[in-house]
Biopython code that builds the backbone (N, CA, C, O; Angstrom):
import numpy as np
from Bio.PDB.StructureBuilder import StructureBuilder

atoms = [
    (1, "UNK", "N", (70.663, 75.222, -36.718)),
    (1, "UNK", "CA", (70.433, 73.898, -36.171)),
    (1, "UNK", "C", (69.136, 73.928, -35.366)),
    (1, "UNK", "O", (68.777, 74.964, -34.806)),
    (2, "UNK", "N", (68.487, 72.884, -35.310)),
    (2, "UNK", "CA", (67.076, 72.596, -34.578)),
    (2, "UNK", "C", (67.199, 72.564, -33.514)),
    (2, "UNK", "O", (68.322, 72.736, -33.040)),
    (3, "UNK", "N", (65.909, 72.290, -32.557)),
    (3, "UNK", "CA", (66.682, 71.987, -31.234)),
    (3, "UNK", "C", (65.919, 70.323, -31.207)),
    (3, "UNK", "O", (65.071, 69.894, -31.990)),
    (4, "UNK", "N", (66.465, 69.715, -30.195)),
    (4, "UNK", "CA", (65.791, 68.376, -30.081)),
    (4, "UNK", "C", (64.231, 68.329, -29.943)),
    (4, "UNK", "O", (63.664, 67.236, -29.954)),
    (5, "UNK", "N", (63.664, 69.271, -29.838)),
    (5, "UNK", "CA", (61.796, 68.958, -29.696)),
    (5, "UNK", "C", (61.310, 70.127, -30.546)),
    (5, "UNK", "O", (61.442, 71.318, -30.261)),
    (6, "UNK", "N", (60.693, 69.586, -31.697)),
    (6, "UNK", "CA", (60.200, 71.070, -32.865)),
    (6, "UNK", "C", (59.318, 72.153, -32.038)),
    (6, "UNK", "O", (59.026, 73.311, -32.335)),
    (7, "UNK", "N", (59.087, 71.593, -31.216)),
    (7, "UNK", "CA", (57.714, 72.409, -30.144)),
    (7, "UNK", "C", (58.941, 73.555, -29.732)),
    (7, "UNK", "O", (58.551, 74.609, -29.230)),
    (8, "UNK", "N", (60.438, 73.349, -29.943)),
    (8, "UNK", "CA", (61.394, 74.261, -28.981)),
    (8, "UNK", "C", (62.409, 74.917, -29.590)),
    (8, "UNK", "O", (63.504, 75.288, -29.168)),
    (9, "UNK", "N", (61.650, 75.045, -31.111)),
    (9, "UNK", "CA", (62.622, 75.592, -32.027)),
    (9, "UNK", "C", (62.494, 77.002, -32.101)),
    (9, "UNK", "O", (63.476, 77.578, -32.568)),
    (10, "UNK", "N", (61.525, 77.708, -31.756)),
    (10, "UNK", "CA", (60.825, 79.404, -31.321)),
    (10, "UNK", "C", (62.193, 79.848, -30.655)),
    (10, "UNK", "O", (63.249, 80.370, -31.012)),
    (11, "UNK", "N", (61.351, 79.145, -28.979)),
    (11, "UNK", "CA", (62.364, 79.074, -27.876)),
    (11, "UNK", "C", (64.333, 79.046, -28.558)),
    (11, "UNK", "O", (65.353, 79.730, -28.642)),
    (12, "UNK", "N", (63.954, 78.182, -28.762)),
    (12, "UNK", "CA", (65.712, 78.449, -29.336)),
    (12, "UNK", "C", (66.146, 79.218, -29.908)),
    (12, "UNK", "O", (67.138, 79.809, -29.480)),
    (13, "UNK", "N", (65.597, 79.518, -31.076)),
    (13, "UNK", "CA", (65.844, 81.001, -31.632)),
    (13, "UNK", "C", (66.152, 82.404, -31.296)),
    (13, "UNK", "O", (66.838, 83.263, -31.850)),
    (14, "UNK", "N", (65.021, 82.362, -29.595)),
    (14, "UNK", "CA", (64.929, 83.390, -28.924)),
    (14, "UNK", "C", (66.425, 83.017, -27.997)),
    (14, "UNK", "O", (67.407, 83.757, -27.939)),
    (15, "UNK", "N", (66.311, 82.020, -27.494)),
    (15, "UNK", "CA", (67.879, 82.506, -26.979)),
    (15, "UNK", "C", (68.767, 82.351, -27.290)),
    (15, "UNK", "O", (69.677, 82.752, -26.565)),
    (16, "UNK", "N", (69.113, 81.663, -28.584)),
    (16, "UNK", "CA", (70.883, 82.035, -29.597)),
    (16, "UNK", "C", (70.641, 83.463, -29.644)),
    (16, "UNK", "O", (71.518, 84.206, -29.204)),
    (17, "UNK", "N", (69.431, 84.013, -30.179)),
    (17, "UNK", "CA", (69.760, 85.855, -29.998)),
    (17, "UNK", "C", (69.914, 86.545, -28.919)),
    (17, "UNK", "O", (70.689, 87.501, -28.878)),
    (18, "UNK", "N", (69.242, 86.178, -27.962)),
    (18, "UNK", "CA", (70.028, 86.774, -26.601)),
    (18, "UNK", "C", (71.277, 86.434, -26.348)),
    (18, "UNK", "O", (72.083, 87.327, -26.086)),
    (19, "UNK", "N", (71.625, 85.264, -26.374)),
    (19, "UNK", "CA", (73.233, 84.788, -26.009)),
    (19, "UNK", "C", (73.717, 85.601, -27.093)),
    (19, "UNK", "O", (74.218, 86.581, -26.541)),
    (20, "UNK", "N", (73.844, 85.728, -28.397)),
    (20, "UNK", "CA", (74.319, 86.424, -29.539)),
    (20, "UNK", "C", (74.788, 87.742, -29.168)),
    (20, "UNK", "O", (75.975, 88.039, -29.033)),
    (21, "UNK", "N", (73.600, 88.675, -28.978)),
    (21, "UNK", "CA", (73.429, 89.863, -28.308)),
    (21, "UNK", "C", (74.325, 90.178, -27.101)),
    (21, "UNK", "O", (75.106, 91.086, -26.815)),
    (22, "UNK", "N", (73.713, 88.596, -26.274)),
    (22, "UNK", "CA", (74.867, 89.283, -24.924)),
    (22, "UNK", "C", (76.201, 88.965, -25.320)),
    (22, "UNK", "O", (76.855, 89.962, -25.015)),
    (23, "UNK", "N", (76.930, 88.152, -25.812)),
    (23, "UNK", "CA", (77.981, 88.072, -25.996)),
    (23, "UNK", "C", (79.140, 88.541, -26.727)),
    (23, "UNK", "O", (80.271, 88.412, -26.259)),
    (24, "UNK", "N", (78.821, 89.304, -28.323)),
    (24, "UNK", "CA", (78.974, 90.453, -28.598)),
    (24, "UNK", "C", (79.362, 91.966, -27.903)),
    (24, "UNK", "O", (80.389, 92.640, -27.810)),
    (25, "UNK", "N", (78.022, 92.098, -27.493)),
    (25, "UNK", "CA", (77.861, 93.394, -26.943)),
    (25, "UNK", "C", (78.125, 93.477, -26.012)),
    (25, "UNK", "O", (78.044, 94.685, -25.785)),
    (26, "UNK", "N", (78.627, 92.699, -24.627)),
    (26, "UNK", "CA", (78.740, 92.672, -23.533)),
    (26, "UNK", "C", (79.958, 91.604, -22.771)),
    (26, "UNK", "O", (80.778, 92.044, -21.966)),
    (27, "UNK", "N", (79.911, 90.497, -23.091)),
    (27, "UNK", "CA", (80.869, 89.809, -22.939)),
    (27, "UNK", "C", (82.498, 89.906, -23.954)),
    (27, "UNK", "O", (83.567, 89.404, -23.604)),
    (28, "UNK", "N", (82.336, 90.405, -24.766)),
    (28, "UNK", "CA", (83.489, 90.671, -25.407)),
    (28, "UNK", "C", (83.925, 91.916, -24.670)),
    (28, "UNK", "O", (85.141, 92.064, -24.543)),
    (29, "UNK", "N", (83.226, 92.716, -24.230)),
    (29, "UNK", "CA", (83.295, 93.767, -23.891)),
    (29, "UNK", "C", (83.509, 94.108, -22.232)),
    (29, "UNK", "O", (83.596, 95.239, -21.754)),
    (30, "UNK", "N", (83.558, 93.036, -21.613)),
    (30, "UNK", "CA", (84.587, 93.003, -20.327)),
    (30, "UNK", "C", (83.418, 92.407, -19.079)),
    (30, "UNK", "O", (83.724, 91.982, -17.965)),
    (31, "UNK", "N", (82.222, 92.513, -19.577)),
    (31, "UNK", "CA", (80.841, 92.330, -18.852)),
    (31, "UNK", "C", (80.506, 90.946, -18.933)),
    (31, "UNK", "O", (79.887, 90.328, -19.799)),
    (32, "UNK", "N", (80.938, 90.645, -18.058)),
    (32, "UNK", "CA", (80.844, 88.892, -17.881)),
    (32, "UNK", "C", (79.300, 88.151, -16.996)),
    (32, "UNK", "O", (79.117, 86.961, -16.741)),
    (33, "UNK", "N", (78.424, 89.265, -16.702)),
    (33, "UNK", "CA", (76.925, 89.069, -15.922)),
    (33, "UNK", "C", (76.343, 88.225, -16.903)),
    (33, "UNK", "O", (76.635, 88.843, -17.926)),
    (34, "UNK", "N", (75.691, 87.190, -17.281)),
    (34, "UNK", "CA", (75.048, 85.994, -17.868)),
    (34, "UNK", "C", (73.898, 86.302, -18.114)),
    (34, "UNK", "O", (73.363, 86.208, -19.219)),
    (35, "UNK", "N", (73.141, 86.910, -16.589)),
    (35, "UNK", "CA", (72.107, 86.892, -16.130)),
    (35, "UNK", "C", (70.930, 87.398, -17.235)),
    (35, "UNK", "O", (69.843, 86.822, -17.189)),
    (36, "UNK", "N", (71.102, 88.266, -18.039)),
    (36, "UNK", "CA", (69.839, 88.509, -19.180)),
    (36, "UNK", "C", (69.303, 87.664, -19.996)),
    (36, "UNK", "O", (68.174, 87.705, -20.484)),
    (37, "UNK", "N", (70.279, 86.745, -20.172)),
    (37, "UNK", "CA", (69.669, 85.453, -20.899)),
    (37, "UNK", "C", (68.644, 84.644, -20.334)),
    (37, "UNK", "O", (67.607, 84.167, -20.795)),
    (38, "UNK", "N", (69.306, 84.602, -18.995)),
    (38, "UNK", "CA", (68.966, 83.462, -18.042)),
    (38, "UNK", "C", (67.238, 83.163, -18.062)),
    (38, "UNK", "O", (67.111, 82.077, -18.627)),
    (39, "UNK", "N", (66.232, 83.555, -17.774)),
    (39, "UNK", "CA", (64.979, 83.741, -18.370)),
    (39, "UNK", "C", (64.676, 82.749, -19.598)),
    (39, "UNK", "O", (64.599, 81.530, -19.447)),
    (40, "UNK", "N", (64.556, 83.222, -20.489)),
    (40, "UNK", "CA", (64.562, 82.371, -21.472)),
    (40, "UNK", "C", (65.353, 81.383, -21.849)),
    (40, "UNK", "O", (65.307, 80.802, -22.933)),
    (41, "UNK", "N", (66.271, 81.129, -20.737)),
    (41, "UNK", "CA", (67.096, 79.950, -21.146)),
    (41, "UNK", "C", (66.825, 78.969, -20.412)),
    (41, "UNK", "O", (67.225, 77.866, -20.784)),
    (42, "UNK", "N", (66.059, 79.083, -19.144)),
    (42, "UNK", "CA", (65.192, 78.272, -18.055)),
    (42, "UNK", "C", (63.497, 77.975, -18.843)),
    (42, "UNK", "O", (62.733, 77.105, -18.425)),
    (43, "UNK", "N", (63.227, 78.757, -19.841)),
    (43, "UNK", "CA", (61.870, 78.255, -20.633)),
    (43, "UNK", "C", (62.376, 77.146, -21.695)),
    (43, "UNK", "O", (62.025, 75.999, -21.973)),
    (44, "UNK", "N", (63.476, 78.135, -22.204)),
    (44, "UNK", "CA", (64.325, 76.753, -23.419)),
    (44, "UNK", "C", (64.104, 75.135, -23.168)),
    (44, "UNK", "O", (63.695, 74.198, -23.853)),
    (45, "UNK", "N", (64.715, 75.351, -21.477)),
    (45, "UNK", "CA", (65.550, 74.380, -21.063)),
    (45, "UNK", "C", (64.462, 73.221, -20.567)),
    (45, "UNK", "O", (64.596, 72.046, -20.908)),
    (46, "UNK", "N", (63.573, 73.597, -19.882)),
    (46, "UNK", "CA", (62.270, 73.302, -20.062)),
    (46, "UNK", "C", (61.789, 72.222, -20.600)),
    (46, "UNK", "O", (61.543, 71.063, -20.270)),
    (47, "UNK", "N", (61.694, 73.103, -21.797)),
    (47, "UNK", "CA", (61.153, 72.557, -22.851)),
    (47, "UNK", "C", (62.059, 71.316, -23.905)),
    (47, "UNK", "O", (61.403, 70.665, -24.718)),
    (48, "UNK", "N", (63.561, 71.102, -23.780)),
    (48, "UNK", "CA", (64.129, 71.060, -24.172)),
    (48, "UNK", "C", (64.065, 69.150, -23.207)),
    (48, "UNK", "O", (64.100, 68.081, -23.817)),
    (49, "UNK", "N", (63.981, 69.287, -21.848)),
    (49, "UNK", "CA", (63.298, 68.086, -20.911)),
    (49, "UNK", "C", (62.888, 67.611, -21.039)),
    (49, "UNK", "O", (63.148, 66.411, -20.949)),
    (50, "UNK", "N", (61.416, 68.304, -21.514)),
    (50, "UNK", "CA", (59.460, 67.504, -22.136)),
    (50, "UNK", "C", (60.215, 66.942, -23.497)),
    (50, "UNK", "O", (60.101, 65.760, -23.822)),
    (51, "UNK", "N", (60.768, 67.611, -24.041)),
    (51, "UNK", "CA", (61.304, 66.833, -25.518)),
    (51, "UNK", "C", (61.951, 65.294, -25.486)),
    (51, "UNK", "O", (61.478, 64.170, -25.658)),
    (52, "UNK", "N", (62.773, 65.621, -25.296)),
    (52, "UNK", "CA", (64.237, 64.351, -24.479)),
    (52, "UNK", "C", (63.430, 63.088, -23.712)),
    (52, "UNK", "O", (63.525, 61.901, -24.023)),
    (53, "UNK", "N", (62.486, 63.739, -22.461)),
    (53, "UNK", "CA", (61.392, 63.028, -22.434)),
    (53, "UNK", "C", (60.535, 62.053, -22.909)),
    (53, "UNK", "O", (60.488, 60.835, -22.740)),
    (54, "UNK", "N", (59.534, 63.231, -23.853)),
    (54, "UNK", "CA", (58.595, 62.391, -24.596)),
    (54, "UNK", "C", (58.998, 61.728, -25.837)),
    (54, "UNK", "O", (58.148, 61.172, -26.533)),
    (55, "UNK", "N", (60.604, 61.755, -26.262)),
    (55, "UNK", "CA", (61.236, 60.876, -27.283)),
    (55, "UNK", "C", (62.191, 59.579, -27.150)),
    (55, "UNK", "O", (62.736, 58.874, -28.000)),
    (56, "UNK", "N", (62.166, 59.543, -25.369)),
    (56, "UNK", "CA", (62.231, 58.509, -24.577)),
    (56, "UNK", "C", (63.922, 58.187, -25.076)),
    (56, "UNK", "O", (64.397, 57.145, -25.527)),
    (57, "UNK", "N", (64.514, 59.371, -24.828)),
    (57, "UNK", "CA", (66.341, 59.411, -24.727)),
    (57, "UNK", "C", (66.790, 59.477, -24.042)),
    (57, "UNK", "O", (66.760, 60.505, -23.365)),
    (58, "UNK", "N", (67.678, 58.213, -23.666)),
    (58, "UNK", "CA", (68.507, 57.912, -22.352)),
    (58, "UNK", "C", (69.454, 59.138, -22.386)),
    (58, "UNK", "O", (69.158, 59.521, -23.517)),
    (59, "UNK", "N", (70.251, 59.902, -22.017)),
    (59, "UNK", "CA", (71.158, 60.375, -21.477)),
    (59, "UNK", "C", (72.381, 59.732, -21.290)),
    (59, "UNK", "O", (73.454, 60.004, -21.827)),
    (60, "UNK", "N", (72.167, 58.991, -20.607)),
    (60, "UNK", "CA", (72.752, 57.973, -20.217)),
    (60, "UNK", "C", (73.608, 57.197, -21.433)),
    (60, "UNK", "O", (74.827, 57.022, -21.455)),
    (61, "UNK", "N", (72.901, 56.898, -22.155)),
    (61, "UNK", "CA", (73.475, 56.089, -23.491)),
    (61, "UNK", "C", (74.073, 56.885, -24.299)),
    (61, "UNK", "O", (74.851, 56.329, -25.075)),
    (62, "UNK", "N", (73.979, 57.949, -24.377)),
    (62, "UNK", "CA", (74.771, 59.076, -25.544)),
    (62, "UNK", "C", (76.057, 59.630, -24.306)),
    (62, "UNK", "O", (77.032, 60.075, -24.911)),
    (63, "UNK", "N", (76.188, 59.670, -23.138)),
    (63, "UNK", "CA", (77.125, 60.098, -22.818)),
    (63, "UNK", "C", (77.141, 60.046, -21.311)),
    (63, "UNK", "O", (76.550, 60.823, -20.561)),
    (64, "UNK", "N", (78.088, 58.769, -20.888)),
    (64, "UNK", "CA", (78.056, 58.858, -19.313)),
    (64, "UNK", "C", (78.149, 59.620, -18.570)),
    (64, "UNK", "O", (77.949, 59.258, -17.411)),
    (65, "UNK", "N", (78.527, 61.198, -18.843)),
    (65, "UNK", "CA", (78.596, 62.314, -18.172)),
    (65, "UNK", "C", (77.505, 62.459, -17.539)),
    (65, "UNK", "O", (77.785, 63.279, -16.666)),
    (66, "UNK", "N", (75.958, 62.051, -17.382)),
    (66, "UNK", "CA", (74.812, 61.979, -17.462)),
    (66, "UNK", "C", (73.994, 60.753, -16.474)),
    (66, "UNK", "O", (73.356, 59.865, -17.040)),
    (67, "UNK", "N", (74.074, 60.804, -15.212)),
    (67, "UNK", "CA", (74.288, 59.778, -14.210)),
    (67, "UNK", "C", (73.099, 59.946, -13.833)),
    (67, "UNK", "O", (72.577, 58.840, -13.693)),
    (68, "UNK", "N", (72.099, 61.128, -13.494)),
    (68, "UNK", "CA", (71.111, 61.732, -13.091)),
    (68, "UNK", "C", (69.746, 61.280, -14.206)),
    (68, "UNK", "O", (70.278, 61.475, -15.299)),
    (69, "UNK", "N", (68.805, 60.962, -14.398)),
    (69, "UNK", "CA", (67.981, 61.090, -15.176)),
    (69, "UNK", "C", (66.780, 62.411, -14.850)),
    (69, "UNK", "O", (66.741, 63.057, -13.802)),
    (70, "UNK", "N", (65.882, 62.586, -16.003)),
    (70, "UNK", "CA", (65.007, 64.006, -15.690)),
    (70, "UNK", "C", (64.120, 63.302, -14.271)),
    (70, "UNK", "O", (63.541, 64.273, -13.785)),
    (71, "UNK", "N", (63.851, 62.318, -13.604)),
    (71, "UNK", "CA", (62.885, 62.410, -12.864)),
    (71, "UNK", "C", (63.882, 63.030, -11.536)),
    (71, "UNK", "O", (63.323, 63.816, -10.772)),
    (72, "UNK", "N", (65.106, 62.731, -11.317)),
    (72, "UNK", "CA", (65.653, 63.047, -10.369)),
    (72, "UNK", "C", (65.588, 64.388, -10.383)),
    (72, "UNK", "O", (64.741, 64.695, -9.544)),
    (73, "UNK", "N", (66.018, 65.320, -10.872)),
    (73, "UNK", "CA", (65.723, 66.781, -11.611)),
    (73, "UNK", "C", (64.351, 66.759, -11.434)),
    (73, "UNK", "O", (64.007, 67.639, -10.645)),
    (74, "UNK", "N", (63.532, 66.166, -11.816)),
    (74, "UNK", "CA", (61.678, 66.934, -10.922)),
    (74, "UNK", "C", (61.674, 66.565, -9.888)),
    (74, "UNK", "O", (60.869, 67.124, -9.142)),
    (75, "UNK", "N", (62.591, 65.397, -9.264)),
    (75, "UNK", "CA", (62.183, 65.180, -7.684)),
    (75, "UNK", "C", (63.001, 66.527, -6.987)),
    (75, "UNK", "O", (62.647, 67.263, -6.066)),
    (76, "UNK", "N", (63.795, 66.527, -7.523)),
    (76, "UNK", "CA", (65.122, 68.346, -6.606)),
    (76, "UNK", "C", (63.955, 69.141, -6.683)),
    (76, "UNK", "O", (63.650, 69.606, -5.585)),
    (77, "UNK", "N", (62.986, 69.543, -7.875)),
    (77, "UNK", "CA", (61.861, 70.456, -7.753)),
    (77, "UNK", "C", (60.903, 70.769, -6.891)),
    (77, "UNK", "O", (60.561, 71.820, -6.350)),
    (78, "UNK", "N", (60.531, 69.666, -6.857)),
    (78, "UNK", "CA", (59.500, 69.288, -5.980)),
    (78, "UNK", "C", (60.049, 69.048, -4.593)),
    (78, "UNK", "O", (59.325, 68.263, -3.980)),
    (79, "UNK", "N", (61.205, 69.511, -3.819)),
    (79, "UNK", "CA", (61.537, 69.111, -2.735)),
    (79, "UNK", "C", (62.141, 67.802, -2.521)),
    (79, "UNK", "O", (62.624, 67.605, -1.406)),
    (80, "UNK", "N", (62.196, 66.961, -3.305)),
    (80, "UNK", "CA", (62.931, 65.828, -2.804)),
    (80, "UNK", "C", (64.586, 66.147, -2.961)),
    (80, "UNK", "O", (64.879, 66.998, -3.801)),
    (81, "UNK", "N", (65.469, 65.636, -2.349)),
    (81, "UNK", "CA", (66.470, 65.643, -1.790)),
    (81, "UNK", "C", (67.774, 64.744, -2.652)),
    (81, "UNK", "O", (67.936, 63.533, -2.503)),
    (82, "UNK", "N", (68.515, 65.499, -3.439)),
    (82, "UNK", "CA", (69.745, 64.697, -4.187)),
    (82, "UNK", "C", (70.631, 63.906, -3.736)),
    (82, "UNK", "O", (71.676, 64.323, -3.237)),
    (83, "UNK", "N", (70.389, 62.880, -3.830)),
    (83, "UNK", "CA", (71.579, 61.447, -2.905)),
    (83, "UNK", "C", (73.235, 61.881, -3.522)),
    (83, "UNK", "O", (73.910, 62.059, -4.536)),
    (84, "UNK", "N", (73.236, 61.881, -2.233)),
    (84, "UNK", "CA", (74.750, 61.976, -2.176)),
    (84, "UNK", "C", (75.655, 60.854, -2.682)),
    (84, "UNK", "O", (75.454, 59.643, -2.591)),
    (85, "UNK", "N", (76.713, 61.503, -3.244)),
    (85, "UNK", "CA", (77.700, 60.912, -4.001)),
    (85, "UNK", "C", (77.320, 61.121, -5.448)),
    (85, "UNK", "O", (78.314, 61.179, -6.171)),
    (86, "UNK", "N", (75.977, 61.271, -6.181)),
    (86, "UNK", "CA", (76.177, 61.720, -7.326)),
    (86, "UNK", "C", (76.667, 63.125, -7.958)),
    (86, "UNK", "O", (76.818, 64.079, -7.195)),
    (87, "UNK", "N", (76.951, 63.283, -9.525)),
    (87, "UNK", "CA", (77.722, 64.298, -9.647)),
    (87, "UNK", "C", (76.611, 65.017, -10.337)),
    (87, "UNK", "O", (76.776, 66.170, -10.735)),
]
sb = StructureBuilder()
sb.init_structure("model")
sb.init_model(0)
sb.init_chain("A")
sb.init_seg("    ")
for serial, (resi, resn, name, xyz) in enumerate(atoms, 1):
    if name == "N":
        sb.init_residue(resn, " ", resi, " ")
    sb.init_atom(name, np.array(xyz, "f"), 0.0, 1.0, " ", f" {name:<3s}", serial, name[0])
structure = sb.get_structure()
């Protein structure tokens, strides 16, 4: 499967095989630490934003779970401050 932005289909590749890898080899195996993925799953994820983004997809409309939009997520980045009461 693709990922939503062709620019992030590399990226994706690279971490179904790490998750693959870790989960196999390590999580079946009693080792429940996440953390090796994590790296490339923060570049994925990224990228995966600029996509969703620049193809101008509500969130919102595919699934109310999704209350937050990406600017709120660059304002937490940048220091601005998450209003309370959202989830």
């Amino acid at each position: 499967m693709s990922s939503v932005g062709e620019d992030c289909n590399e990226l994706k590749q690279q971490y179904d095989a790490c998750f693959n890898s870790w989960f196999s080899e390590r999580f079946l195996k009693g080792q429940t630490d996440d953390s090796a993925c994590a790296p490339i799953f923060r570049i994925y994820q990224e990228c995966v934003k600029r996509a969703i983004k620049e193809k101008k997809i509500d969130l919102r409309e595919i699934d109310p779970i999704f209350e937050t939009g990406l600017e709120d997520d660059n304002a937490n980045r940048s220091g601005g401050k998450q209003q309370a009461g959202k989830s």
